[in-house]
N, C-alpha and C positions, 0 to 999 in steps of 0.2 A: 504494500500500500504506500501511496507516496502522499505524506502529510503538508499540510498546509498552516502555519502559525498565523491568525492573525487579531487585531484586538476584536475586544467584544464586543457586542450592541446591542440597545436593551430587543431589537429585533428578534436577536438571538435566544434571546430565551423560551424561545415555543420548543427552542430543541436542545436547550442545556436545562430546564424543568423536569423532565422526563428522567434525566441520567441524575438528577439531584435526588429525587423521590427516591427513586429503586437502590442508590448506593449508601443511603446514609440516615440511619436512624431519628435524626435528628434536622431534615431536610431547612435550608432557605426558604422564607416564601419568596413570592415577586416583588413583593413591598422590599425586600432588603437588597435585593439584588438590583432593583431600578434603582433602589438610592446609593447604593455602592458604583454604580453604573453612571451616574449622575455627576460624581464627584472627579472633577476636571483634576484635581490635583491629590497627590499622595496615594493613590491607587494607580496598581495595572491590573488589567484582566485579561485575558490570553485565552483563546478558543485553537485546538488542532481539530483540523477537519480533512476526512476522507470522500474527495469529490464533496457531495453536499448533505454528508452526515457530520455531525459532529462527535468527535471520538474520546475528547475530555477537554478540561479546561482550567487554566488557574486564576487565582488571586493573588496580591500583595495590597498589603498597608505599609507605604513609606514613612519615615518620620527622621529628617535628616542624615545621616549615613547608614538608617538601618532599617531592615524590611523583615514584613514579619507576612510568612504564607496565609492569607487566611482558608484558603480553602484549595484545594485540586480535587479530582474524580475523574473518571476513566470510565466512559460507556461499558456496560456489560458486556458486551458481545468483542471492544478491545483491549479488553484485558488480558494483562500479561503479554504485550504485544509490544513493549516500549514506549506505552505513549504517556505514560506520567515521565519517564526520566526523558522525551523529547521536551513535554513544557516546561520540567525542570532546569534543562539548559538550556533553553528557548527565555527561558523568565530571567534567571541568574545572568547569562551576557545582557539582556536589556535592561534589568537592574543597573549592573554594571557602568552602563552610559552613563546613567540617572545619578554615579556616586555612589551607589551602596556600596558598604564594605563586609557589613554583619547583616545574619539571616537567623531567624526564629520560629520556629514552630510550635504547636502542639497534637498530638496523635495519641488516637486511643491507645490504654496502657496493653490493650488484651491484640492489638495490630502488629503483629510482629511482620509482616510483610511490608507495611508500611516504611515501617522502625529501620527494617533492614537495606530498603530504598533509600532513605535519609541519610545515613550511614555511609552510603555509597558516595555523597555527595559532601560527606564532611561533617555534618551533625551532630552531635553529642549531646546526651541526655546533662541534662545541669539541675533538674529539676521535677517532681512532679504536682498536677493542682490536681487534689484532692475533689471527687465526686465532680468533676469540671462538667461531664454530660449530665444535663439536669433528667432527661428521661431513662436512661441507661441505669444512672449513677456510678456512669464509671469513672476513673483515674484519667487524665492527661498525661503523660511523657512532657517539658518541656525541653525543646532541641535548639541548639543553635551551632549554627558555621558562621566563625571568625576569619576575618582577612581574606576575604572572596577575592580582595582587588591583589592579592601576594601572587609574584612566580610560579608560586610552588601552587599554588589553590588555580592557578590559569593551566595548567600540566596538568593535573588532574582533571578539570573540566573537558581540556581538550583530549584527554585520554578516553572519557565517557562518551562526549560525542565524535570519537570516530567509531564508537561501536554502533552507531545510531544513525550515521552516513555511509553510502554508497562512494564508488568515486566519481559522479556526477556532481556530488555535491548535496544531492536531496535525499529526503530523508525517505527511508524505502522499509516497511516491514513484510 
């Protein structure tokens, strides 16, 4: 499949709604995601799409040199396909422009697939918030990668996405 990175629109949501519901106990409604959507500044939001499906999509909240994920998900059907760690490094270089240096998460404590994706990228637990999912009651993990803009953190980035490119250049699962 040859992916397509591009920002969000609150158009977009008749087909990132759908993947929100089925992935995540604790779903968005539209009211969060237009007013997320709305805000010109201190958010990205990122959509990869296959032809004219949409395959997942991310969030960040800026705040001076540091960004915090608020959210990613991966259609059902592309799972396990690479397409969280394409908006992962899709998100991180375009951070990057933007100045960020640190990145921040939270992930369920019982996601160990999650965990282990984050990981991948630099992450490290520093922390947990107790019962953070109000319906669940579950645990949060809090994660963060330091010094995104370092040598050594741009080597590793470009090590992940050559796994994740062709030698056209584009992104091919």
């Amino acid at each position: 499949m040859d992916l397509r990175i591009e920002k969000l629109k609150r158009r977009d949501l008749r087909y990132l709604l759908p993947i929100e519901n089925k992935v995540f106990p604790e779903p968005w409604t539209v009211g969060v995601f237009n007013s997320e959507l709305a805000l010109r500044h201190g958010r990205l939001y990122r959509g990869a799409w296959d032809g004219e499906h949409l395959a997942g999509y991310i969030g960040f909240l800026m705040v001076d040199d540091e960004a915090h994920m608020t959210t990613i998900a991966t259609a059902p059907d592309y799972q396990r396909a690479g397409v969280a760690s394409t908006l992962i490094i899709d998100g991180i270089r375009t951070l990057l422009i933007m100045g960020v240096k640190h990145l921040s998460l939270e992930v369920a404590a019982h996601n160990e697939p999650a965990q282990a994706l984050y990981r991948r990228f630099g992450f490290a637990p520093v922390g947990v918030r107790k019962h953070y999912y109000p319906v669940t009651g579950e645990d949060a993990l809090v994660m963060w990668a330091y010094d995104i803009d370092s040598a050594e953190y741009q080597r590793r980035l470009e090590d992940l996405g050559l796994e994740h490119r062709s030698d056209d250049g584009n992104v091919h699962r």
